[in-house]
N, C-alpha and C positions, 0 to 999 in steps of 0.2 A: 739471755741466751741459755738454751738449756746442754745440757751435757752431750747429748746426740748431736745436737747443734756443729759442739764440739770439735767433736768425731767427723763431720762431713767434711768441716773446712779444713783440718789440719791434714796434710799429707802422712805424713810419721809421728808417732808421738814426739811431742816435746821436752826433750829429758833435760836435766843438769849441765851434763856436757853443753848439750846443743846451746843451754842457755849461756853459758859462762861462755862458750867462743861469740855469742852474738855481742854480749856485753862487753867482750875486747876488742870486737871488730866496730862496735859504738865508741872505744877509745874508755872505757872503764879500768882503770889500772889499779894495781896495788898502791894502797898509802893514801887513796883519793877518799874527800869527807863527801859523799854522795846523800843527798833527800831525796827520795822516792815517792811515785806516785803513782798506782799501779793500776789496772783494770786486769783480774786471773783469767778473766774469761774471752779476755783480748785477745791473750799469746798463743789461743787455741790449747789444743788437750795436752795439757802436761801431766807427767807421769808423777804420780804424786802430790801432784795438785797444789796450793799451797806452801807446804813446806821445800817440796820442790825450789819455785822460783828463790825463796829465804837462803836456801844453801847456797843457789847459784849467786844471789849476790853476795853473800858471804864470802866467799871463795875469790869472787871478784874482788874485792876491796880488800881483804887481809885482813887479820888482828894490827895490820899499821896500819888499817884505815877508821873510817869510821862510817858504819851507815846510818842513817834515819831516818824514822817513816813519821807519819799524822797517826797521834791514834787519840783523836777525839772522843768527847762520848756526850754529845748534843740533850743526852737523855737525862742528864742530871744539873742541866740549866731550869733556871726560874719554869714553874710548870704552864706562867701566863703567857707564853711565850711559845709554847710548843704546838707547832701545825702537822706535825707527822704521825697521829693525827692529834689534836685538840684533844683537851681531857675539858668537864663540865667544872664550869665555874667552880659552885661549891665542892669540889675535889680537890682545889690547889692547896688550902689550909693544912690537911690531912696529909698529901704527900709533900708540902715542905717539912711537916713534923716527924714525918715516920719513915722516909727514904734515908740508904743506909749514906753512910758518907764516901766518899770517893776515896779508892785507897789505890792507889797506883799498881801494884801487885793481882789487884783483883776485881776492879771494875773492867768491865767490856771497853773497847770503843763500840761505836757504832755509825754506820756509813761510810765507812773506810774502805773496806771490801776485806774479802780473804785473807792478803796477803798481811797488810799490816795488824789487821787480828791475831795472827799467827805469829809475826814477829815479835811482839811483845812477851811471847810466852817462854822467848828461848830464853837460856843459860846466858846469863852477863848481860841482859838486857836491862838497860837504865829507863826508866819513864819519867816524864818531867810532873809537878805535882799540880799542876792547874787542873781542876773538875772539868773544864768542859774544852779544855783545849790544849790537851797535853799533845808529848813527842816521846817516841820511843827511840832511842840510837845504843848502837853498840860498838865497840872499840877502843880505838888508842884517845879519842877525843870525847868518848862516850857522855861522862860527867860532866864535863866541861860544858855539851850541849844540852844537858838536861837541870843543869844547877840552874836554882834561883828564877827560877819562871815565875813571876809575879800576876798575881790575881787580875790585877788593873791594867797587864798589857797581857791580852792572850795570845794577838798573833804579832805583837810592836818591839820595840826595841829590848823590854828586857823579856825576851823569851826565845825560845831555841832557835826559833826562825833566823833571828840577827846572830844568834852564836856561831852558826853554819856560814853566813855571810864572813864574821870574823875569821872563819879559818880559811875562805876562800873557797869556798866548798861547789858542787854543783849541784843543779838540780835535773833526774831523771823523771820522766814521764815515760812511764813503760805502759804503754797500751791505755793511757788515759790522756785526759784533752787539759789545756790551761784551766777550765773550768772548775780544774778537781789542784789548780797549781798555787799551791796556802802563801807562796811566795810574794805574790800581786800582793795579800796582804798587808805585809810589811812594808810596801811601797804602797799603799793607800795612805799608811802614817806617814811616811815621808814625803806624801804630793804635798804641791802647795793649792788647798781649794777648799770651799767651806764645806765644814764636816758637822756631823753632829755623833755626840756620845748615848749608849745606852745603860740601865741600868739592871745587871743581873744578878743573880745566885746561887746557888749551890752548897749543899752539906758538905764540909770536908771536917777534918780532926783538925783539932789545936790540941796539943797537949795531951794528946791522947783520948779528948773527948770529942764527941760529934756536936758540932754548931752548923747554923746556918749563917752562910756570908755571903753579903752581897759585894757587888765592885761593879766599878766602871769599866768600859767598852768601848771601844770604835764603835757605829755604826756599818757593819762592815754590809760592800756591796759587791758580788760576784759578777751580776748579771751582765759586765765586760768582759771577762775576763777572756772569754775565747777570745773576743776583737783584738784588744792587745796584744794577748799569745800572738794571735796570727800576723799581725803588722810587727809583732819584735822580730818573727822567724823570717816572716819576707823581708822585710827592710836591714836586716843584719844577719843574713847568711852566714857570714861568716862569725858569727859568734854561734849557731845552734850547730850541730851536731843529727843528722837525722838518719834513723833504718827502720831495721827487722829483727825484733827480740820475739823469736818464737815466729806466731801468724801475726802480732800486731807492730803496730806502728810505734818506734817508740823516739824520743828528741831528749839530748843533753844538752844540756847549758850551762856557763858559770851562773852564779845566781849573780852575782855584784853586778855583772853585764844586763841581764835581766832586771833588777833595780832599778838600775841608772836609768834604763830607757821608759821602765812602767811607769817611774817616780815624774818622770817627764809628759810623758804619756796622759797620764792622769788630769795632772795639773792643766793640760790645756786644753782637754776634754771633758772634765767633768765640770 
């Protein structure tokens, strides 16, 4: 969607205010640990674009709360690996050797969108230390979701995804589909169905030098992920939460509600 786009669909700009009342009228309150998932170009023309929506949930949740976003960076996985697009065979040797190492401070994500790009940039934001599947969160619970994210679980139990679970946390989908919702993850670990594990890599620091490290993975599979969104939200009304943040569509949920049912979900569909 392009910016004009924008501009046609939205009646008034979408400012701050406008956002933080939609987010309380989705039942967003202060002290809440909220996971985000966002599409900028959903919520139609916001004034400010980016850091816009960042404030407005800011503001929403409080320094009592805590928010977080995905800020993966897909681009510093195994390079045998990479279809967005393919690099030639004999290239991989060369960028496992010479790409720089992931530094949490200063690598991108990438395919996050806008908004979580942005987040990671503010003042007190924590980022978790996985190369290719980290978490940005900020507040009272900030560290707490971003410690100890282990290599061998990117999206499983020891990683931010289950620390938001532990605190009881929710999950927002602001203008974006289950498709883009990292939670389903966590409940792939937890179905019960035959899985299979992959093996990947990545430059990160040890000790202050750059190595390559490989680790193990889910095989992780999105390509449900709508279907189950859509049969948690129909089948359990009464645990989503659904409106209008800005022009798009957006749905809150507890995540442990969402769990319990994908984790089920899974298990006797897949």
């Amino acid at each position: 969607m392009t910016e004009r786009d924008a501009v046609d669909r939205t009646d008034a700009p979408v400012t701050v205010d406008r956002l933080v009342a939609d987010l309380r009228d989705l039942g967003v309150a202060a002290g809440d640990t909220v996971l985000v998932h966002s599409s900028l170009s959903a919520l139609g023309w916001v004034s400010g674009g980016a850091p816009a929506v960042v404030d407005a949930l800011l503001r929403a949740v409080t320094a009592d709360g805590t928010l977080v976003m995905p800020t993966h960076s897909g681009h510093y996985a195994d390079p045998a690996g990479w279809e967005h697009p393919p690099v030639p065979d004999d290239w991989e040797d060369e960028i496992r050797a010479t790409m720089p190492p992931y530094r949490p401070a200063v690598t991108p994500s990438r395919g996050m969108g806008a908004v979580p790009e942005c987040f990671r940039t503010y003042p007190d934001v924590v980022r978790s230390r996985h190369p290719t599947s980290s978490f940005a969160a900020w507040g009272a619970d900030a560290a707490v979701v971003a410690a100890d994210h282990e290599y061998d679980s990117p999206l499983g139990e020891a990683s931010p995804l289950a620390r938001v679970a532990d605190l009881d946390g929710d999950v927002l989908l602001l203008g974006a589909g289950h498709d883009s919702n990292t939670s389903l993850h966590l409940a792939e670990h937890r179905a019960d169905y035959e899985k299979e594990t992959v093996t990947n890599g990545a430059p990160v620091l040890a000790d202050g030098e750059r190595r390559w490290h490989e680790f193990e993975a889910l095989d992780y599979d999105a390509s449900d992920f709508e279907r189950v969104g859509r049969a948690f939200e129909r089948e359990r009304p009464d645990a989503a939460v659904a409106g209008r943040v800005g022009r798009g569509r957006a749905v809150r949920f507890r995540q442990r509600d969402l769990l319990s049912y994908a984790t089920n979900w899974f298990g006797e569909n897949r």
